[in-house]
N, C-alpha and C positions, 0 to 999 in steps of 0.2 A: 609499477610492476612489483608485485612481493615474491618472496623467497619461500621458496620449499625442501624441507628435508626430510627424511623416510629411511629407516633403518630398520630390516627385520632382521633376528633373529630366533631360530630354530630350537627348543629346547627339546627332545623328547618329542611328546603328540602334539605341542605346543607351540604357539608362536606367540612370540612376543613384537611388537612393532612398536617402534619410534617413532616419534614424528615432531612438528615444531609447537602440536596444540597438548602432546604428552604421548603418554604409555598405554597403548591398549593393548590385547591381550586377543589370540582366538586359535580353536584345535578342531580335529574332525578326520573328514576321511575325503573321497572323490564323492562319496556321495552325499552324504552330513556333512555342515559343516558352520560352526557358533562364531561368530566374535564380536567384542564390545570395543568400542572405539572411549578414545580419550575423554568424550565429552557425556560417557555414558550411553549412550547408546546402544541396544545389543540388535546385532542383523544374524540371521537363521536362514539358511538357505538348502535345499534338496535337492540332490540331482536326479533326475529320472532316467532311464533307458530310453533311448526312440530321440535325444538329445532336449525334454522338457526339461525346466528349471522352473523352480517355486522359492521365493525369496521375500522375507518379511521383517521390516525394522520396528521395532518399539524404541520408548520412550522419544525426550526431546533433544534440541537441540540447546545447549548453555550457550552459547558463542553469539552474540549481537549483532555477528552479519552474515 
């Protein structure tokens, strides 16, 4: 079993989040909203009225498993 840890914090529009693979980083609102994860990654996500959601990740994955 492995171990997990997860620390966000709030700067301003920004968030900063910890984690055990690194620092990734994401801002926005209820409806926009960016962020890249530690391994580079960036997910994009839209909220729509009527409760639709539109969510889209680029690039790859660095991590071997």
């Amino acid at each position: 079993m492995g171990w997990h840890y997860r620390k966000s914090i709030k700067v301003g529009p920004f968030r900063i989040n910890l984690s055990r693979h690194g620092v990734g980083h994401s801002f926005g609102n209820r409806r926009f909203h960016v962020s890249t994860t530690p391994d580079g990654r960036r997910h994009v996500s839209v909220h729509l009225p009527g409760g639709f959601h539109v969510g889209k990740t680029f690039g790859g994955k660095r991590y071997p498993y």
